[in-house]
DSSP file (Angstrom, degrees, kcal/mol; ACC not computed):
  #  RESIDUE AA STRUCTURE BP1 BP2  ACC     N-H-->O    O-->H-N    N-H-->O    O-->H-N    TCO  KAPPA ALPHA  PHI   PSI    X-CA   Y-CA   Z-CA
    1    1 A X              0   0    0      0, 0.0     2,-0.1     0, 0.0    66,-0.0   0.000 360.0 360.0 360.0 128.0   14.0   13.2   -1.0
    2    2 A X    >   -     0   0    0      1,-0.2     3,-1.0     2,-0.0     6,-0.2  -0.557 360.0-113.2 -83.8 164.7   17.1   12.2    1.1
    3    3 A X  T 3  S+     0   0    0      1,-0.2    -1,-0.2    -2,-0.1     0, 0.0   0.776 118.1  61.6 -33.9 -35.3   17.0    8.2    3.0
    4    4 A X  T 3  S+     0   0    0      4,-0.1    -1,-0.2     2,-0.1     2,-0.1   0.798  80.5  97.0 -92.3 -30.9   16.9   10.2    6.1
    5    5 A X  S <> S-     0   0    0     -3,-1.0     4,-2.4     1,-0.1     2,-0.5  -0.234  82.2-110.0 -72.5 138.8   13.4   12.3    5.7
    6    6 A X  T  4 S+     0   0    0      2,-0.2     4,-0.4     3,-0.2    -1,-0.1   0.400 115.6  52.7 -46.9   7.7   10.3   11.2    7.4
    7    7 A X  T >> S+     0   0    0     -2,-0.5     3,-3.6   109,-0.2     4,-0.8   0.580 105.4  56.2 -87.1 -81.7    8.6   10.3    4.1
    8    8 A X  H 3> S+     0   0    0      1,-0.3     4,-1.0    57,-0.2    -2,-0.2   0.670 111.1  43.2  -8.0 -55.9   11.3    8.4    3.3
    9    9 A X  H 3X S+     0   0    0     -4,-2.4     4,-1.6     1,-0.3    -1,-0.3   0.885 108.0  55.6 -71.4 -29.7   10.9    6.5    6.5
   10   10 A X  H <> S+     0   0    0     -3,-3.6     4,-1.9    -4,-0.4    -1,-0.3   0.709 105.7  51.8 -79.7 -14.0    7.5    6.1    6.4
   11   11 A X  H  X S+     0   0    0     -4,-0.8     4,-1.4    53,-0.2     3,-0.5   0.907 107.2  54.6 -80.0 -75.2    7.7    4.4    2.9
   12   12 A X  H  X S+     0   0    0     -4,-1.0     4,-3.1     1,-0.2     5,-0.3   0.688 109.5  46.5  -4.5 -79.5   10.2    2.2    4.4
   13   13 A X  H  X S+     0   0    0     -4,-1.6     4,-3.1     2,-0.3     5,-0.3   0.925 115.1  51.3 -42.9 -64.5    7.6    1.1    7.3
   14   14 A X  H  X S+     0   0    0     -4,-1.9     4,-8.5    -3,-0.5     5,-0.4   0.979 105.2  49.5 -36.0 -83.4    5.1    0.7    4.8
   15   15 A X  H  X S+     0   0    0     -4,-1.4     4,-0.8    -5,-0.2    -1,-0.3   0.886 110.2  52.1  -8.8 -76.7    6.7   -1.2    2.8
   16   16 A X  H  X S+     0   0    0     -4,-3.1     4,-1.6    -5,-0.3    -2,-0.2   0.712 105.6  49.8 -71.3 -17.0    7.7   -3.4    5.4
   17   17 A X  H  < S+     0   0    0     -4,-3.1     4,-0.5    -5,-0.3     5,-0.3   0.860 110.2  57.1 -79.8 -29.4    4.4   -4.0    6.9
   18   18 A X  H  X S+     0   0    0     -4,-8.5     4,-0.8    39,-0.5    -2,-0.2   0.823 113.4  41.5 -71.1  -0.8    3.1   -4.9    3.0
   19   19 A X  H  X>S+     0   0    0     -4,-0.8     4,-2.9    -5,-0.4     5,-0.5   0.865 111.6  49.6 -95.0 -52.3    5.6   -7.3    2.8
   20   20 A X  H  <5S+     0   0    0     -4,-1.6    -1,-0.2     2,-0.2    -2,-0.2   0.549 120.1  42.6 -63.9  12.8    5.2   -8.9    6.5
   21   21 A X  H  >5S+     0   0    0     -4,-0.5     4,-3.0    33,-0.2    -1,-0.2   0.656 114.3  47.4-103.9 -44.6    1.1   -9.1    5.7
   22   22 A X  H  X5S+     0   0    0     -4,-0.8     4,-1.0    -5,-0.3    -2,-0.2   0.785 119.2  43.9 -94.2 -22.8    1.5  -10.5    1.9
   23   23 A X  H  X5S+     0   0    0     -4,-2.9     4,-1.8     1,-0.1     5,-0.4   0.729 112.8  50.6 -76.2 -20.9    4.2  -13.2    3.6
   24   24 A X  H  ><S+     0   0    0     -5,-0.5     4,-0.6     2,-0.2    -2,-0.2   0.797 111.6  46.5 -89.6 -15.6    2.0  -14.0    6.5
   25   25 A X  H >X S+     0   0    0     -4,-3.0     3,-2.2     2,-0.2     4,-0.8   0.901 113.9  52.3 -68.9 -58.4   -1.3  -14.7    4.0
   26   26 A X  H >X S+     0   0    0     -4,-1.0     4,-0.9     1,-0.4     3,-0.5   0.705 114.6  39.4 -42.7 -37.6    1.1  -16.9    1.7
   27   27 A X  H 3X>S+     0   0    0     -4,-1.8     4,-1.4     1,-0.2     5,-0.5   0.862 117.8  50.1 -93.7 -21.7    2.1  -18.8    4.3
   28   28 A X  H <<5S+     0   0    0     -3,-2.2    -1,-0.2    -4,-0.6    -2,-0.2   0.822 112.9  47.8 -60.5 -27.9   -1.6  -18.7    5.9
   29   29 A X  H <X5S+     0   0    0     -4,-0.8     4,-1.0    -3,-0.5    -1,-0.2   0.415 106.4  52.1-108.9 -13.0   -3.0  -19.8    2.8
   30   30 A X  H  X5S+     0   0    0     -4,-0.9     4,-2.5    -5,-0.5     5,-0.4   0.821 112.3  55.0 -97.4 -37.5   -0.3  -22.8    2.1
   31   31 A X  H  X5S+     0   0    0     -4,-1.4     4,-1.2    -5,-0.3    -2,-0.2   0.908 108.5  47.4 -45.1 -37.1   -1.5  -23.9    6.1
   32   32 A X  H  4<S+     0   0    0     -5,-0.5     5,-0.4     2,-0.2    -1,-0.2   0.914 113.0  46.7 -96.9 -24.9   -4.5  -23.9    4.8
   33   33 A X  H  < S+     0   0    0     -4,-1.0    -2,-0.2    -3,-0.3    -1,-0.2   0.733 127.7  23.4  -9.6 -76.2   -3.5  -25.9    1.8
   34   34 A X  H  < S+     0   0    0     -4,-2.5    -2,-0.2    -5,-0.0    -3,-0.2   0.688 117.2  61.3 -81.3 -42.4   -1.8  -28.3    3.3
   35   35 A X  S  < S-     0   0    0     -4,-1.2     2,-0.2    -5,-0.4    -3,-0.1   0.262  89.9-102.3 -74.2-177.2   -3.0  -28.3    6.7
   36   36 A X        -     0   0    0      3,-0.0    -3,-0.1     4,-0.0    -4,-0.1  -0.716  39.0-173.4-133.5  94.7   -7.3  -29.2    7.7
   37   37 A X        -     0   0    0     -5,-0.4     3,-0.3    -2,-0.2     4,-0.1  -0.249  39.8-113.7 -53.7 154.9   -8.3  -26.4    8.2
   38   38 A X  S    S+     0   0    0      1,-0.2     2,-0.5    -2,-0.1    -1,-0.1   0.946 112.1  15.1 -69.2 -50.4  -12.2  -26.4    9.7
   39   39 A X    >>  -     0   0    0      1,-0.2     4,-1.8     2,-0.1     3,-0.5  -0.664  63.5-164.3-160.6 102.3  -13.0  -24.5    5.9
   40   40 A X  H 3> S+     0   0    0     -2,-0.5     4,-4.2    -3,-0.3     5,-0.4   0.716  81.8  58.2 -29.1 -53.8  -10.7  -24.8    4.0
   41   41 A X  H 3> S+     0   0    0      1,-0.2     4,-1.5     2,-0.2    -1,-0.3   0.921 101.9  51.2 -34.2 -69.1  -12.5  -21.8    1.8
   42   42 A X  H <> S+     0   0    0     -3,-0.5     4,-1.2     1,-0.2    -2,-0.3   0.666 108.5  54.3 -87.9  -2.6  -12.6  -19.2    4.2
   43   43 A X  H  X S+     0   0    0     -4,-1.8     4,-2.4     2,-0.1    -2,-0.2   0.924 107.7  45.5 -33.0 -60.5   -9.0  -19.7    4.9
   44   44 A X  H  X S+     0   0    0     -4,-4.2     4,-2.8     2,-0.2     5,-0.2   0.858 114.8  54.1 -54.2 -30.9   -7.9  -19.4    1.3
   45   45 A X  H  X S+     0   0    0     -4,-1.5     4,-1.4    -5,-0.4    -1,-0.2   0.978 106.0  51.2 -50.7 -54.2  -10.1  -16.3    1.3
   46   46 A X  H  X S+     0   0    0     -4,-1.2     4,-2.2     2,-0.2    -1,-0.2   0.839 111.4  43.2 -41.2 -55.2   -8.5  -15.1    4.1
   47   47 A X  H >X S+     0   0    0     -4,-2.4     4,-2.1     1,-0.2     3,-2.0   0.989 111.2  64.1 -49.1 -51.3   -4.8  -15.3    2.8
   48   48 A X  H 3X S+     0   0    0     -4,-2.8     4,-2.8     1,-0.3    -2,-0.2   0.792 103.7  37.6 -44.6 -45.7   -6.2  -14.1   -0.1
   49   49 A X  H 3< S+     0   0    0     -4,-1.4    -1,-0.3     2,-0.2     4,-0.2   0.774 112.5  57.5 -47.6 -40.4   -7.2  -11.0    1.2
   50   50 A X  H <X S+     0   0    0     -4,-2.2     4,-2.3    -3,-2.0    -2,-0.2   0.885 107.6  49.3 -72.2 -32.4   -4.1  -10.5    3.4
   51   51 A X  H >X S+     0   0    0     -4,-2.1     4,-1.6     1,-0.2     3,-1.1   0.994 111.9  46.8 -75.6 -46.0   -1.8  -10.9    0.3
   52   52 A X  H 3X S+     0   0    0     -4,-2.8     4,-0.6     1,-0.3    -1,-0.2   0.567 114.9  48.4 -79.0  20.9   -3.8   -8.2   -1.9
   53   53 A X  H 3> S+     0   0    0     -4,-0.2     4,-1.2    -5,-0.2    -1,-0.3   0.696 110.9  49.4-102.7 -22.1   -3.8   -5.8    1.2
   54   54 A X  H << S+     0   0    0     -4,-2.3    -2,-0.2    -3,-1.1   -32,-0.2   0.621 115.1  46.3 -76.2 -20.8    0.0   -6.5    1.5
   55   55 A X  H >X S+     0   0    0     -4,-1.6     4,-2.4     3,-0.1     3,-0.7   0.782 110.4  52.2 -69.9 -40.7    0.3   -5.7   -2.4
   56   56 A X  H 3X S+     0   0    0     -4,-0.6     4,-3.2    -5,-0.3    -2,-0.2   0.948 108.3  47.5 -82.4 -47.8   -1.7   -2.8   -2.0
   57   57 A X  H 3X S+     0   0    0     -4,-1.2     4,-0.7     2,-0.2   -39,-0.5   0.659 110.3  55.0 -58.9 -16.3    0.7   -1.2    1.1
   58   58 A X  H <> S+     0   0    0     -3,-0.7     4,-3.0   -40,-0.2     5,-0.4   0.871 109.9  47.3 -90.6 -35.5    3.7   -2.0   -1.1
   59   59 A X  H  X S+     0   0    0     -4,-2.4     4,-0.9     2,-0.2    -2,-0.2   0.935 114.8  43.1 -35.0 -64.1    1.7    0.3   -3.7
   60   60 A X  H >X S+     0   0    0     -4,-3.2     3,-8.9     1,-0.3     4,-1.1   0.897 112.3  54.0 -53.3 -79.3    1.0    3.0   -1.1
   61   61 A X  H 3X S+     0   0    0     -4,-0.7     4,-2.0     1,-0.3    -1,-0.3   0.717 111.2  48.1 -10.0 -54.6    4.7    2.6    0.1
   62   62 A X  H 3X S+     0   0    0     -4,-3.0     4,-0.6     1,-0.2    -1,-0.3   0.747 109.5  52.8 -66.6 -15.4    5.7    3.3   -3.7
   63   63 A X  H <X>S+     0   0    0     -3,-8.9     5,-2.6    -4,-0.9     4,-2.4   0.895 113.2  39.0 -95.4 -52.5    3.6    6.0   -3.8
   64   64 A X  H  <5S+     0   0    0     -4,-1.1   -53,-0.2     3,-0.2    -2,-0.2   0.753 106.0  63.1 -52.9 -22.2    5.1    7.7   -0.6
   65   65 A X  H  <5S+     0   0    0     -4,-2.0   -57,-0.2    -5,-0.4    -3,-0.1   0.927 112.2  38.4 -76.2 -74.5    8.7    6.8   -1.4
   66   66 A X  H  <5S-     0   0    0     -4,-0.6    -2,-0.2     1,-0.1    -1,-0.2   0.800 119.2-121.7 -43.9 -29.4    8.2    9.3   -4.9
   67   67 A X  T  <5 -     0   0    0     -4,-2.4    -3,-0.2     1,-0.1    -1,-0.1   0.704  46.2-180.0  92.6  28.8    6.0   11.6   -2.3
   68   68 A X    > < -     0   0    0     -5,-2.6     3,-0.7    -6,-0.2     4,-0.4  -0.136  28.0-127.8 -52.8 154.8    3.0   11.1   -4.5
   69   69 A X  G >  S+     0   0    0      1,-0.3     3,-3.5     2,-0.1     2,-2.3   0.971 100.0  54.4 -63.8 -73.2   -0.1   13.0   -3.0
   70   70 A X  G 3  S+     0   0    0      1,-0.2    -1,-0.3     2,-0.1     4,-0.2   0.318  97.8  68.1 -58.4  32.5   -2.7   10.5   -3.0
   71   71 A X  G <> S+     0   0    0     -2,-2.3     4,-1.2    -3,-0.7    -1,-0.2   0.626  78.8  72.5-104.8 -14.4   -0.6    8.3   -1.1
   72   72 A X  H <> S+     0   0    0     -3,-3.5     4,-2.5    -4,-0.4    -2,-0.1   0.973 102.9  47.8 -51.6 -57.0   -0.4   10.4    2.3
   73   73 A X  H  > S+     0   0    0      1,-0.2     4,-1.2    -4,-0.2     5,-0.3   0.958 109.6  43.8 -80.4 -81.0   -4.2    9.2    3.1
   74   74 A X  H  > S+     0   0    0      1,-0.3     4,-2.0    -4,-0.2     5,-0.4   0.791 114.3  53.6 -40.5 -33.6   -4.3    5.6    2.4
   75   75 A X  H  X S+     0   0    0     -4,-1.2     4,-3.6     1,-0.2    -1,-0.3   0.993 114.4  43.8 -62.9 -57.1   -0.9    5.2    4.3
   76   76 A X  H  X S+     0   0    0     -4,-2.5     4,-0.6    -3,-0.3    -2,-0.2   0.823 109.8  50.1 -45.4 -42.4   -2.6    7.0    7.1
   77   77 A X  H >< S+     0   0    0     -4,-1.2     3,-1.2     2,-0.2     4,-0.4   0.933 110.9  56.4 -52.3 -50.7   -6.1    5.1    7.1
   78   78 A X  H 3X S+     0   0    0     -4,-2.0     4,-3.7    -5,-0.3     3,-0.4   0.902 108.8  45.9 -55.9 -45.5   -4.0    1.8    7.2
   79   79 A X  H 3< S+     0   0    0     -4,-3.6     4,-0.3    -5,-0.4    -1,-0.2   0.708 111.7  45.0 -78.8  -4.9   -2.2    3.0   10.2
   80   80 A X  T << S+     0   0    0     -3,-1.2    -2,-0.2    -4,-0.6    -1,-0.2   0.223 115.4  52.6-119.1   6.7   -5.2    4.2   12.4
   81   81 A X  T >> S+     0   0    0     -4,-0.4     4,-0.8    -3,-0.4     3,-0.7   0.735 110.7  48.9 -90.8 -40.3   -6.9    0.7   11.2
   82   82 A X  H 3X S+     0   0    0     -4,-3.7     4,-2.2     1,-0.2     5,-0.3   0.740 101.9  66.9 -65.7 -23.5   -3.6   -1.1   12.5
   83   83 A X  H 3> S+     0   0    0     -4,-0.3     4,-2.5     1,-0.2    -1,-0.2   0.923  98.7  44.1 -78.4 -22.8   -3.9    0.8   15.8
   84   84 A X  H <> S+     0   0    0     -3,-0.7     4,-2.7     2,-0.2     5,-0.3   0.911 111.8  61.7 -70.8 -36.6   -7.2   -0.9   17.2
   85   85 A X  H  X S+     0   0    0     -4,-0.8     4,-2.6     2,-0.2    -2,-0.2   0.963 103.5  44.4 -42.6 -62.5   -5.5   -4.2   16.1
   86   86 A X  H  < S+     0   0    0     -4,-2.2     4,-0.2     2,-0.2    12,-0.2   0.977 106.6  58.6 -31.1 -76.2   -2.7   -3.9   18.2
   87   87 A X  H >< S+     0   0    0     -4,-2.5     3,-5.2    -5,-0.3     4,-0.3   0.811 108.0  49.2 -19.5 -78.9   -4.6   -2.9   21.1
   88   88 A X  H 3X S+     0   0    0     -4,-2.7     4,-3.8     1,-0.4     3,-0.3   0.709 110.4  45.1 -53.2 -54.4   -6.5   -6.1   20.7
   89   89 A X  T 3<>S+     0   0    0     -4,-2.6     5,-0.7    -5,-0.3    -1,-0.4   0.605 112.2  57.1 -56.8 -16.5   -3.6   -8.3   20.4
   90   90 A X  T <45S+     0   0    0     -3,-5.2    -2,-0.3    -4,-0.2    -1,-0.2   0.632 114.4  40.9 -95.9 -14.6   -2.1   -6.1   23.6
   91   91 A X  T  45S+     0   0    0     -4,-0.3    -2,-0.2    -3,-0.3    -3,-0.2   0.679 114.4  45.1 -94.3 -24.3   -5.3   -7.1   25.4
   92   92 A X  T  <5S-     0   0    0     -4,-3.8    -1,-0.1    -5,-0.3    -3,-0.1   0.384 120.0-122.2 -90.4  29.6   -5.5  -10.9   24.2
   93   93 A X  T   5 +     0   0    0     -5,-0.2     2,-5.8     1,-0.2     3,-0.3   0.672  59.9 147.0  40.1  25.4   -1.6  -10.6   25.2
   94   94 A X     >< +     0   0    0     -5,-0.7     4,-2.1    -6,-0.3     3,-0.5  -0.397  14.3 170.9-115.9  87.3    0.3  -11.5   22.2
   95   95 A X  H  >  +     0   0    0     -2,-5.8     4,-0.7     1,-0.2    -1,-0.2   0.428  63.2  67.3 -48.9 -17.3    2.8   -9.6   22.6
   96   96 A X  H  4 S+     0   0    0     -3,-0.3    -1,-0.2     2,-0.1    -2,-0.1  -0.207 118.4  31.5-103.1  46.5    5.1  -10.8   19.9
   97   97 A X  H  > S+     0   0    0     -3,-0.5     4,-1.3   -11,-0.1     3,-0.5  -0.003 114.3  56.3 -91.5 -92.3    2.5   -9.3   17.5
   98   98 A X  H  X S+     0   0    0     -4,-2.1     4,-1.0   -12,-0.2     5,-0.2   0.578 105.6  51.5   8.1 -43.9    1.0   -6.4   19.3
   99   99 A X  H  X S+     0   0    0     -4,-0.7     4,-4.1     3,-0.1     3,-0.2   0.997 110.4  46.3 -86.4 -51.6    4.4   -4.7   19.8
  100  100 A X  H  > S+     0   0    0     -3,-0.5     4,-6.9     2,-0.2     5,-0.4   0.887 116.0  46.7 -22.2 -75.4    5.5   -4.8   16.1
  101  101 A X  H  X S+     0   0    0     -4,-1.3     4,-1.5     2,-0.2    -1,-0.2   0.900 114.7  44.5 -30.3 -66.3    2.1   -3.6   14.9
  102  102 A X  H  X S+     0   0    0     -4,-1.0     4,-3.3    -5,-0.2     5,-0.2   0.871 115.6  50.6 -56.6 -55.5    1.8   -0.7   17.5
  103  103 A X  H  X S+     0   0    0     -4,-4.1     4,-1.1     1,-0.2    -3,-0.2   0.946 114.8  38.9 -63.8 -39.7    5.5    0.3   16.8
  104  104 A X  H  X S+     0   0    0     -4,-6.9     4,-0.8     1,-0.2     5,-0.2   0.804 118.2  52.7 -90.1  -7.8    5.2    0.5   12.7
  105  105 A X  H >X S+     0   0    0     -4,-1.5     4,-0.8    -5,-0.4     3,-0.6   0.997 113.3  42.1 -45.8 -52.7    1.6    2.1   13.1
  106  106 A X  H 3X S+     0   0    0     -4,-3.3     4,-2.3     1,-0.3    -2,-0.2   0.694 115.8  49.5 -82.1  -9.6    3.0    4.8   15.5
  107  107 A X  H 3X S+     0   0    0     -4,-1.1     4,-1.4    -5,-0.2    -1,-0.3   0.680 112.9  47.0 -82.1 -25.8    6.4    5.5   13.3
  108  108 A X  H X< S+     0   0    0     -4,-0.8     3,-2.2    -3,-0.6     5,-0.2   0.674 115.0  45.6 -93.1-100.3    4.5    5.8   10.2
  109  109 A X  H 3X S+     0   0    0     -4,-0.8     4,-2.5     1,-0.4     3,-0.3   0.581 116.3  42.8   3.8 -76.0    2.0    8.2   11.7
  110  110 A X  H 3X S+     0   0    0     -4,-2.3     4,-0.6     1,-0.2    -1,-0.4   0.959 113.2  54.5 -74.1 -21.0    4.3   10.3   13.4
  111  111 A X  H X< S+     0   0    0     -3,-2.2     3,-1.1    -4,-1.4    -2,-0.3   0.845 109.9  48.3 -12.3 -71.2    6.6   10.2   10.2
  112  112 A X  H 34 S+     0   0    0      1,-0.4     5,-0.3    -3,-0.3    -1,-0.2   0.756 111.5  50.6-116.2 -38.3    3.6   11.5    8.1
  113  113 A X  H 3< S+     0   0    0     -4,-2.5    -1,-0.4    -5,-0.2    -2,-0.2   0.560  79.0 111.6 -77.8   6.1    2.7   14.3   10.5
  114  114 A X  S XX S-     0   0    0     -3,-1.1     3,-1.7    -4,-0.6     4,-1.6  -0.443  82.0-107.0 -84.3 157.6    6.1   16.1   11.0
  115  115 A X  H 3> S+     0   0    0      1,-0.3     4,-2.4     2,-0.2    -1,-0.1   0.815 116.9  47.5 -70.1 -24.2    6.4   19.7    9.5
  116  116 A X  H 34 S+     0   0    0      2,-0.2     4,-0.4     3,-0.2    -1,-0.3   0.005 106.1  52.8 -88.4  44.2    8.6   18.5    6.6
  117  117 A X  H <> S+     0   0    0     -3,-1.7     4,-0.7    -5,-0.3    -2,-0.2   0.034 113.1  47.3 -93.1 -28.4    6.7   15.5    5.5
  118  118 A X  H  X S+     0   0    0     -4,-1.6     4,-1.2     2,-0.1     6,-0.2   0.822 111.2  50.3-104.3 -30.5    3.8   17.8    5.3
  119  119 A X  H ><>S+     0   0    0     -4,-2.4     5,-1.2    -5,-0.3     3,-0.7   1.000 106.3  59.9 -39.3 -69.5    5.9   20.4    3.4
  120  120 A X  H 345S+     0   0    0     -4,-0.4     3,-0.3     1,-0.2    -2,-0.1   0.664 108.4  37.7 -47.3 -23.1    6.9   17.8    1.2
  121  121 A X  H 3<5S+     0   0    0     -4,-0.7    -1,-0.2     1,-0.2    -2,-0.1   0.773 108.3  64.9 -95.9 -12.8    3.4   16.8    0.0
  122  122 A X  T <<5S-     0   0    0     -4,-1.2    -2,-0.2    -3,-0.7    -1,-0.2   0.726 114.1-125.1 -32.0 -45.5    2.8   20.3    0.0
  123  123 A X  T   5S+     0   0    0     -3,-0.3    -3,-0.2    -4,-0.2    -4,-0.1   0.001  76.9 123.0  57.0  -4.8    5.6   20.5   -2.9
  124  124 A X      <       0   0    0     -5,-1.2    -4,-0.2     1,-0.3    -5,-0.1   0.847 360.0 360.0 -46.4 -30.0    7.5   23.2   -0.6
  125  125 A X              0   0    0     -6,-0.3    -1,-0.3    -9,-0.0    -5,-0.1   0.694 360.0 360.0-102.4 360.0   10.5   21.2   -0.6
C-alpha cells in the first residue's frame, strides 16, 4: 500500500484523531486531578473513557494502515458517531472544535468509500 492511497490516508486520520482524544482525556483527567472539579469521579471516568477510545482508534488506525478487514467498520462507525458531534459543536458554535471534527470525519469516510480502498479490502489490489 503506497503513502498516497486512501487507506493509507484514512489510517493516518485515524490515527490522528486517537491520539488528539487519548491527549485531550489525559489532560482532562489531570484538570480533574488537580483542579475541583464538581465530581471529581465522573471526571476521571470521563478521561478515562476518552483515553481507551483514543487507544482503541490508534488500534483501528493500525488495523487500516496493514488494510486488515475488520478494521473498515469500526473506522467507519467512529466517523458517522463523530459526525453528529460536530454538528453539535457547529450549533453550540465552537468552531475551533467543530471544524476539525467535521473535517477528519468527512476525509476518513470519503477515504474508506473510494473504488480503490474498497478494492483494497476486497484483496483486488
Amino acid at each position: 500500500m503506497s503513502p498516497r492511497s486512501p487507506v493509507a490516508r484514512a489510517a493516518a486520520l485515524v490515527a490522528l484523531e486517537g491520539v488528539a482524544l487519548a491527549v485531550l482525556g489525559t489532560v482532562y483527567g489531570v484538570a480533574g486531578v488537580v483542579g475541583e472539579p464538581l465530581d471529581r469521579t465522573a471526571t476521571l471516568i470521563e478521561a478515562g473513557f476518552a483515553v481507551v477510545a483514543g487507544v482503541l482508534l490508534l488500534l483501528v488506525a493500525r488495523g487500516l494502515a496493514r488494510v486488515r478487514g475488520w478494521s473498515r467498520a469500526p473506522a467507519v462507525v467512529a466517523q458517522l458517531l463523530a459526525l453528529p458531534v460536530g454538528v453539535g459543536l457547529v450549533q453550540g458554535r465552537v468552531w475551533v472544535a467543530a471544524v476539525p471534527v467535521l473535517l477528519l470525519a468527512l476525509g476518513v469516510l470519503q477515504a474508506l468509500t473510494t473504488p480503490q480502498a474498497r478494492r483494497a479490502f476486497r484483496g483486488l489490489d
